[in-house]
FIPAZA-669826 format. One record per residue (C-alpha): x, y, z; residue in three letters. Coordinates in steps of 0.5 Angstrom, whole numbers, plus 500, padded with zeros to 3 digits. Layout:
N
XYZAla...
//
This chain:
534
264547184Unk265548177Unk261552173Unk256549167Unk253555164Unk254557157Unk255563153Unk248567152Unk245563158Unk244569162Unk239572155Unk236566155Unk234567162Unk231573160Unk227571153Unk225565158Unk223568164Unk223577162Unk221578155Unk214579154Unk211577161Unk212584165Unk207590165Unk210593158Unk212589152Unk218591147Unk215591140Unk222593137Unk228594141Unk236596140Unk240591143Unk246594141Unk252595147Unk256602146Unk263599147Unk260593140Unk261587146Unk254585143Unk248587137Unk242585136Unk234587136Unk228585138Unk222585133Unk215584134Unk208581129Unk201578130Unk200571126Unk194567125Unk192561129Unk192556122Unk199560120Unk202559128Unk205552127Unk208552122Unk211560124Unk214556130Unk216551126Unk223555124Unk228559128Unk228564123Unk224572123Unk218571119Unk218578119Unk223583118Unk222591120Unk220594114Unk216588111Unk208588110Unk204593109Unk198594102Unk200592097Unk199590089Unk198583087Unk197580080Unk198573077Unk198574070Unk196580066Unk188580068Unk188577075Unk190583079Unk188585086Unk190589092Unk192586098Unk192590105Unk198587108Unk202584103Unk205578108Unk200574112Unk204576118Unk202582121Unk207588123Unk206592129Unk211597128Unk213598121Unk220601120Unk220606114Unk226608110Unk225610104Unk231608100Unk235613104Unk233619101Unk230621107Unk231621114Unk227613116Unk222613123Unk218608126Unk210607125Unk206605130Unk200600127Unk195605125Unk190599126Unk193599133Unk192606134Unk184606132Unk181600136Unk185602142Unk182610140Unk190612142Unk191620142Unk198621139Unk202625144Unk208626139Unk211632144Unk213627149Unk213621145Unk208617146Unk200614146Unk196616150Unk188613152Unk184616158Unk180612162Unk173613164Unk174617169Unk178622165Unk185619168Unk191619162Unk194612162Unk200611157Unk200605152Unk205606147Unk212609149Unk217610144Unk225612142Unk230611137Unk232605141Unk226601143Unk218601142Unk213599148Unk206597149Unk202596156Unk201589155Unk194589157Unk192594151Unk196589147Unk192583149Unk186587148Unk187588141Unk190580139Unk184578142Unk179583137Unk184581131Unk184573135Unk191573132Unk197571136Unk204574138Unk211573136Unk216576139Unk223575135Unk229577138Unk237575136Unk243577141Unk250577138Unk255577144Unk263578141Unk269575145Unk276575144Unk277567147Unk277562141Unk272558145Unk267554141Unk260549141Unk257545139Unk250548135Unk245548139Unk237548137Unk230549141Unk224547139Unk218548144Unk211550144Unk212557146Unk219557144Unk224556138Unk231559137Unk239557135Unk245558138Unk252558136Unk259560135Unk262563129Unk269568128Unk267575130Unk266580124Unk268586130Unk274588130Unk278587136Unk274580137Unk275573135Unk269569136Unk262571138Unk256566141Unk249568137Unk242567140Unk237568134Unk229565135Unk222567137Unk217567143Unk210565142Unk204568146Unk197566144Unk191570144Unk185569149Unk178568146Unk174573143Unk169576149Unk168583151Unk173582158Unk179580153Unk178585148Unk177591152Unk182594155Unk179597161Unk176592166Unk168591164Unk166588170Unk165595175Unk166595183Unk161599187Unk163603194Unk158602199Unk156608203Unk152610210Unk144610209Unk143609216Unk146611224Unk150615227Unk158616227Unk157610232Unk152605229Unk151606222Unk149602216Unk153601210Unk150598203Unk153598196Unk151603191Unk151597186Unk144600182Unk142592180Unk142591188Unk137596190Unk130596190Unk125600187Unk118603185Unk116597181Unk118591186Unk124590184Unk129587190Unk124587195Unk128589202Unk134593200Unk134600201Unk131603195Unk135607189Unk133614191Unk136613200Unk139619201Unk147619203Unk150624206Unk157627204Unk161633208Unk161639203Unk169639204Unk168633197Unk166639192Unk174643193Unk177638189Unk171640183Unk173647185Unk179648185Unk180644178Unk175649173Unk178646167Unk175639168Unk169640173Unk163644173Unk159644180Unk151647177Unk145647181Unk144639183Unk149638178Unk157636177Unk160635171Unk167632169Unk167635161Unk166629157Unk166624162Unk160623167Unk155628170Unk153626176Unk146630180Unk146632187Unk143636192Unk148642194Unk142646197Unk144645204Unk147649208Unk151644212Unk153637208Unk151636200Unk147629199Unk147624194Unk142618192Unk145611193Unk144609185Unk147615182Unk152613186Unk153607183Unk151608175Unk153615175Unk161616176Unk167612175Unk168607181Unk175611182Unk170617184Unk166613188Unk171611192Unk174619194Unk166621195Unk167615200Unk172618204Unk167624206Unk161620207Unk158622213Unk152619218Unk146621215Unk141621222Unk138627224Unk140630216Unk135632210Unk136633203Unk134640201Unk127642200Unk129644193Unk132637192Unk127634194Unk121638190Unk126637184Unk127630185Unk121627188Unk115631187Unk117633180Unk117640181Unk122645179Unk123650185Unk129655185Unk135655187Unk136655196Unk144656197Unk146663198Unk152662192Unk146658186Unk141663187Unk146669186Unk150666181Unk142666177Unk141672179Unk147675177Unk147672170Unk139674169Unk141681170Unk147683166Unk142680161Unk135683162Unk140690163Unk144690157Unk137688153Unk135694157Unk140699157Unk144697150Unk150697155Unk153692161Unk152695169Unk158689170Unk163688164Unk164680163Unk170677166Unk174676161Unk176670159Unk182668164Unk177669169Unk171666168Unk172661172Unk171666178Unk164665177Unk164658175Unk168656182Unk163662187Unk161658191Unk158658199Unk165655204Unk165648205Unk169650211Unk170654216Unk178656212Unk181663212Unk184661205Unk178659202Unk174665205Unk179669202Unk179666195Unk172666195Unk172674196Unk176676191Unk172672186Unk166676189Unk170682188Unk172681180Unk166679178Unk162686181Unk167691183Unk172690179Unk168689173Unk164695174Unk163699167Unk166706169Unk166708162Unk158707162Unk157710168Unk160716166Unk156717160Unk149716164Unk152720171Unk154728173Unk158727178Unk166729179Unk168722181Unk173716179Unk173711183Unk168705180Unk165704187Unk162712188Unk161712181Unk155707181Unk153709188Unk152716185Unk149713179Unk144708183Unk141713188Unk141718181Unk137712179Unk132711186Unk136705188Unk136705196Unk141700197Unk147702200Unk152700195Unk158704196Unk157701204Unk157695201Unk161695196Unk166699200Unk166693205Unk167687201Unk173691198Unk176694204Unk177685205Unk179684199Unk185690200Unk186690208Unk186682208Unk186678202Unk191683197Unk195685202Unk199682208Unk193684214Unk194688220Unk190693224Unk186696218Unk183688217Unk181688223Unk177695224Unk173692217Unk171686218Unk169689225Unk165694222Unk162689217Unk160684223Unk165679221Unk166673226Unk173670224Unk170664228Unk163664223Unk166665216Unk162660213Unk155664215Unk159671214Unk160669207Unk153667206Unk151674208Unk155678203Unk152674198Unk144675200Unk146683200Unk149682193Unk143679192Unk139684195Unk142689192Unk141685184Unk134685186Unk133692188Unk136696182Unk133690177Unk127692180Unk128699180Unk132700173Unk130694169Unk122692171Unk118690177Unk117683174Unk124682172Unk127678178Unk123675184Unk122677191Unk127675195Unk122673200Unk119668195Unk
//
């Protein structure tokens, strides 16, 4: 079978079927090949509506890299004005070379830049943009040999300017043969372009097949789900709201859906129906500091959500229905999913529900919440007090042992031991020896027999060198070091089940709050903390 194909038909196919139709659209790129078979360039501009017609009209570029951009104009003497874009086609990547004096680059459209609120990431040479949820998602990627655009940032801003797209593209493809053609010319709708032969300018060819036009790409109207970026309308997850792990109801969390106390959607589950979620969900939000915070019936992603819950529950954590659906991203909802569980014979905390329906403002029940309230009222009032800290603040590469301090989600060695040495860095580690020593006469060194002699000076019952020398026995026999016999006698001694490490860590939490309490009462005032019993 004989072919028919023509030189450069194999670039048509891809300007045809490829350019401008996949995920990432080339606003410039170096067509050159390295053994000089070929050269040509890719090469991008928006035009007008009224000025499209006539733009494809021609094979030619009706923009050339470096052109466009602010100018001055003036038509006789008195008649001067400033022009922001001195062509009526718009450049998307300006290329600048200052007239060789100076090493030339590429510019991103700063008007591209701003509308789509794109972070420079220069060091991996790219544009950035995070969406709802926090997640980072390249738009702009560039080099010295190509410029790229996620198409459907692109799309947005055609859409907002209601501007049109041409992308230009010439191909030279070099040959030693003496072939030559007929010219060929191509006049369509979306697509114009030339085709033909001429004697090679590169040495060691004889002729070369040119293919030089543009490709259109029409703008969509101007409504908010063409001009944004990002999907506007949401999808919400449904979750269980009734039933057991066998028989169980779902319904969406979609808020609009939902009834109220104002007769709103009569019939459908109410906006505030408790759903329930195993604890093992608040790791992710733990283990990630620097972007979640988890407060007293409170989440936050820093700068993005915040989403309110009750985590004053021993066993599971709960969430109204509607929160769920107004409150965080669909992608977050979606991982919440994954831990709901059956809501029969669960309840929502006490608290929670004083808080959140009776509107009142009850204090903390979790054993983690009301230590880390009690700890942080106590280095205040004692400081007020004494003129110096009991506890040293955690320095800043710590911090976030207090932040994360939280009861287990599960019944894990590991998370038992994290949790215990954040205990430890937080109180015995940061005892204040130094201060100690100025208000205590007794020949000691170590932190934890200095604050022991310390507050039995001071009238403090508790026993805090059995405490302290407990937790920090854990933390040298089993969490600093690899465990043997010694573990073994210290958590024997501390009444420490292996298989209950979830409520062993409870109960070292309520000592530590025991122990707070006691010297606030004893060394700061009898007012300044409650009972624990309250």
């Amino acid at each position: 079978m004989i072919s028919t194909s023509i030189d450069m038909d194999d670039f048509l196919q891809f300007v045809r079927n490829e350019l401008g139709e996949e995920i990432w659209v080339p606003l410039h790129k170096n067509l050159n090949k390295d053994d000089k078979s070929e050269d040509g360039s890719l090469y991008s501009c928006l035009v007008s509506p009224d000025e499209t017609e006539q733009a494809m009209d021609g094979y030619g570029w009706n923009l050339l890299p470096g052109d466009g951009g602010p100018s001055i104009v003036s038509s006789g003497s008195d008649n001067i004005w400033y022009e922001p874009n001195c062509s009526k086609y718009t450049p998307l990547v300006i290329y600048r070379d200052f007239h060789g004096k100076r090493e030339p680059y590429r510019e991103i459209s700063q008007e591209l830049v701003l509308y789509l609120e794109l972070y420079h990431d220069s060091v991996n040479c790219k544009y950035v943009v995070d969406d709802e949820n926090g997640t980072e998602i390249d738009v702009i990627k560039y080099s010295e040999k190509e410029t790229v655009i996620r198409k459907s940032f692109l799309r947005a801003f055609m859409s907002a300017k209601q501007m049109n797209l041409l992308l230009f593209f010439e191909n030279s493809r070099h040959k030693k043969g003496s072939e030559r053609l007929v010219d060929e010319h191509v006049n369509e709708p979306a697509i114009s372009y030339t085709r033909f032969w001429d004697s090679s300018y590169v040495k060691g060819f004889n002729t070369f097949t040119r293919v030089f036009g543009k490709k259109l790409f029409r703008c969509l109207s101007r409504t908010e789900e063409n001009y944004s970026p990002f999907k506007t309308e949401r999808d919400y997850e449904s979750f269980i709201i009734e039933g057991d792990a066998y028989d169980n109801r779902v319904y969406s969390s979609n808020p609009l859906q939902l009834s109220d106390y104002f007769g709103k959607n009569q019939g459908a589950p109410h906006y505030l129906t408790p759903v329930f979620f195993d604890k093992a969900v608040l790791q992710k939000y733990f283990g990630a500091a620097s972007e979640y915070e988890v407060q007293d019936s409170v989440i936050y992603k820093h700068g993005y959500w915040r989403l309110r819950f009750d985590n004053n529950s021993p066993e599971h954590v709960c969430v109204f229905l509607g929160d769920l659906g107004r409150d965080i991203p669909h992608s977050e909802a979606v991982y919440w999913k994954s831990f709901n569980i059956p809501s029969e014979g669960r309840m929502m905390s006490g608290t929670y529900f004083k808080r959140s329906i009776m509107g009142s403002f009850p204090g903390a029940e979790s054993p983690d919440l009301v230590f880390k309230t009690d700890f942080e009222r106590f280095q205040s009032q004692w400081l007020e007090k004494h003129g110096w800290p009991l506890f040293l603040p955690l320095v800043k590469a710590d911090k976030h042992c207090f932040k994360t301090l939280h009861c287990l989600t599960k019944n894990e060695q590991s998370e038992f031991d994290s949790q215990v040495l954040s205990l430890v860095k937080i109180t015995i580690d940061s005892i204040n020896v130094k201060g100690l020593k100025e208000h205590v006469s007794v020949d000691e060194n170590g932190s934890i027999k200095l604050l022991s002699a310390f507050l039995k000076a001071s009238g403090v019952k508790f026993d805090a060198a059995s405490f302290f020398g407990g937790l920090q026995g854990v933390r040298s026999t089993g969490v600093a070091h690899r465990r043997g016999s010694k573990y073994e006698k210290t958590i024997e001694r501390l009444d420490i089940d292996e298989g209950a490490l979830i409520q062993a860590f409870d109960h070292i939490l309520v000592q530590a709050i025991e122990l707070l309490r006691e010297i606030s009462h004893v060394l700061i005032s009898t007012d300044a903390v409650s009972d624990p019993t309250t």
